[in-house]
N, C-alpha and C positions, 0 to 999 in steps of 0.2 A: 869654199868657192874655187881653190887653184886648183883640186881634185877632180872639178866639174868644169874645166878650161872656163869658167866663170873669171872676168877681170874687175878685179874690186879699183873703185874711182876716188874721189877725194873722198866723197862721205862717208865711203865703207872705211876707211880710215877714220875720220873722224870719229865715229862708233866702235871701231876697234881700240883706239887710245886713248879714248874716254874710259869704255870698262875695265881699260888695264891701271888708270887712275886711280880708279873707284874701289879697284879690286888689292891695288898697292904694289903690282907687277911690273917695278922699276922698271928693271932687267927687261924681261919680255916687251913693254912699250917700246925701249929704247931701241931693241931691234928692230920690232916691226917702222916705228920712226924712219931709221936709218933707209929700211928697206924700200920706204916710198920711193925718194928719188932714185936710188941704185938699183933697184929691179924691177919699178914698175913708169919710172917717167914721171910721177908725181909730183911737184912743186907745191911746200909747206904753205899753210897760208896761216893766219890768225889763230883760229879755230884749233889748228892742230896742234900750234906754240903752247895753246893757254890748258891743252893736258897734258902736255909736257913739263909745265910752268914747274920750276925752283929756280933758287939763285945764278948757281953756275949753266944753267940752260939761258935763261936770262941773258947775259954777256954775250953770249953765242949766236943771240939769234939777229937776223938780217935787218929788224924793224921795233922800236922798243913796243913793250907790250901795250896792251888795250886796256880799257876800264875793266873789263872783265880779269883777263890776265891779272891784273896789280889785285882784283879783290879777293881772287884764285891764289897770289901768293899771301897776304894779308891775312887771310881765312888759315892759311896753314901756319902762318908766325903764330898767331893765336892756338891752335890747338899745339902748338911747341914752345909757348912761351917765350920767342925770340923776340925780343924786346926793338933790339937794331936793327933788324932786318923790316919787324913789324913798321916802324917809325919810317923807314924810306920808302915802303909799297903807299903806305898810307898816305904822305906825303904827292906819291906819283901819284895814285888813283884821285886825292880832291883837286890836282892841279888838271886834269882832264873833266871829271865832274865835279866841282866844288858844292854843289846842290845836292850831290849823293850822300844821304846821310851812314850808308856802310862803312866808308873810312874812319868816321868818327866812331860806331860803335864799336866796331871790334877791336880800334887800338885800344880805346876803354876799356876792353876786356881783358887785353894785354897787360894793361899798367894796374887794373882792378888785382887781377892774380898774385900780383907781384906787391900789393899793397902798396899803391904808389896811389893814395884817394886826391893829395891835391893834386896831381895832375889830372885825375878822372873828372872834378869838378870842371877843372878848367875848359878840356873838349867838352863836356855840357854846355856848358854858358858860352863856349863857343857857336853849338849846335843854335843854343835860344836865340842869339844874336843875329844870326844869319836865318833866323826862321823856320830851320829843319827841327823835324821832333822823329822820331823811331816807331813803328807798326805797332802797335800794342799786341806781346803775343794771344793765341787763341786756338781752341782747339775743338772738332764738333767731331760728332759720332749719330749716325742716324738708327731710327728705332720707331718699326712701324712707320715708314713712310714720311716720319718727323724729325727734323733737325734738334740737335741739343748743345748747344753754343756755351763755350767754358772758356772762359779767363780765369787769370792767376787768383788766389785766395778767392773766388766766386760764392757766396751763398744767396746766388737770386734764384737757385734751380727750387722746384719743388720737393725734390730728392733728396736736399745739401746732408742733410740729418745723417741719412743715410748714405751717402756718399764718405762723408766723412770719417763717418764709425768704420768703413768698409778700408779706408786708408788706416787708419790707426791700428786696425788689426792684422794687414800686411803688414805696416813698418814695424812692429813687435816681429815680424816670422822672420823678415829680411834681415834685421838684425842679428838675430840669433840664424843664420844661416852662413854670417859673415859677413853683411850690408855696413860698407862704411859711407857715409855720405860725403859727397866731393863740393865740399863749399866752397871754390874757384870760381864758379858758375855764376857765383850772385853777386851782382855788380853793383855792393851797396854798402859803405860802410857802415855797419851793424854789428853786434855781437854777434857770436861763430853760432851759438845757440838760436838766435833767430835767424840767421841765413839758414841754419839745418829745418827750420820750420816752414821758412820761404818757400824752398827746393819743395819738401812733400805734399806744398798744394799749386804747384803749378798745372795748369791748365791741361797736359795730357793726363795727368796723374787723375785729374778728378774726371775727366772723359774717360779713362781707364774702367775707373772704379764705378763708372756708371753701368758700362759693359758690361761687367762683372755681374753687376747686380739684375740687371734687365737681358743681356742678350743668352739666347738659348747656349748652353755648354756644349753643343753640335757645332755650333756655327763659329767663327774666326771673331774675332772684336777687331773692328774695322776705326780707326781713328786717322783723320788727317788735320797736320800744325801748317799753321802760315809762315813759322819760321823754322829753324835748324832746331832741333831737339840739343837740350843742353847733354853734358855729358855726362851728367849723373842721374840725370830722367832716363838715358838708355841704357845704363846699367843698369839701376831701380828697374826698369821694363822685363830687363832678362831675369830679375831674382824672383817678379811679378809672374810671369811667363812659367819661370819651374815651379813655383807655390804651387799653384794654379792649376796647373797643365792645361792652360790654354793657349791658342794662337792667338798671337797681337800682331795686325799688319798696323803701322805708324805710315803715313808719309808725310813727310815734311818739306820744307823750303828744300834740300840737298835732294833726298832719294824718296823710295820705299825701303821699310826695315820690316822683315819679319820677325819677330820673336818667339819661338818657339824651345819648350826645354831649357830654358836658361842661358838659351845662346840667340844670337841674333846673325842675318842674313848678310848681312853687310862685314862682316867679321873684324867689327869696332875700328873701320874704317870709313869714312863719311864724312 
């Protein structure tokens, strides 16, 4: 744009420090950040804070953060395990929406990790009390013009049979490729060995495996989640993805993810 005396605005910002986010380009964000006000007149607003958002940005900025901002820092304690941190975003984000039921799950996720289950109960029976319940995940993939609607452990499809058998024989290849499964993901006190059972029929897994079975080998397998893919579904994706040599586009609550060859789009940042 400054090559083409094009003058980028607050938005063009805002979409440039979003992708740098997304992409994990501290460094690079933080300059162009800087550069709004210093070169171009630009005055931060909201918006630009909450891609900015970690802690010590936090402290620095002119206005404390938004619902979004605190769910922005919350979302990231959880994929880092910071427990303290997690506890005070969470804390800020219900005291602005107490009706949000996001604060409650993802500290749950936090303290799930860390195998801390009575307190996980307790934000539950937190949630029931005040009447918030969580999106029941779900995943569809269309085929012929027809929707195919997949929740966790699902056997209503006509398919399951074969859908099933179709995961059982990737997770034998993914294993023997190196597939360790990440049972952090399941937010349920269970034996390790049923949370590893949980994790391989979750809802993108068997829209996966539908693809597989029904869409042409030409064509990309197209699946979209209502929420964030866990973290060991998108790994599972990428060992799925080199098996396979197929393209898997996901989109989820965060992004779109390509998977292709064993690697994914988003370069297990998301």
């Amino acid at each position: 744009m400054l090559a083409q005396g094009l003058r980028p605005d607050s938005v063009t910002f805002i979409g440039v420090l979003s992708a740098c986010s997304r992409a994990g380009l501290v460094e690079r964000g933080y300059r162009y950040f800087e550069s709004m006000s210093r070169d171009h007149g630009i005055l931060p607003i909201h918006d630009h804070y909450t891609c900015m958002i970690d802690l010590d940005f936090i402290h620095k900025m002119p206005f404390p953060p938004d619902a979004v901002g605190w769910a922005t820092l919350l979302s990231s304690c959880r994929v880092h395990s910071n427990l303290e941190v997690g506890k005070w975003a969470a804390e800020s984000l219900l005291d602005l929406e107490p009706t949000n039921p996001a604060g409650y799950i993802l500290l749950s996720s936090i303290y799930a990790a860390k195998g801390k289950w009575n307190t996980v109960a307790q934000l539950r029976r937190g949630m029931r009390e005040k009447g918030l319940r969580k999106d029941p995940g779900c995943s569809w993939i269309k085929f012929k013009n027809k929707l195919y609607i997949f929740s966790a452990d699902d056997f209503s499809s006509p398919y399951y049979d074969q859908i099933y058998a179709e995961l059982e024989k990737l997770n034998e290849k993914m294993i023997q490729m190196g597939y360790v499964p990440d049972a952090s993901s399941v937010l349920h006190d269970v034996e390790e060995l049923e949370k590893i059972k949980m994790l391989g029929h979750h809802s993108e897994r068997l829209a996966i495996a539908f693809g597989l079975i029904f869409i042409p080998r030409h064509c990309p397998i197209r699946i979209v989640k209502n929420l964030r893919v866990c973290r060991d579904c998108h790994n599972a994706t990428k060992y799925i993805s080199k098996i396979t040599q197929r393209e898997i586009l996901v989109r989820d609550a965060v992004r779109f993810h390509l998977f292709k060859d064993g690697a994914c789009s988003c370069g297990d940042f998301w």
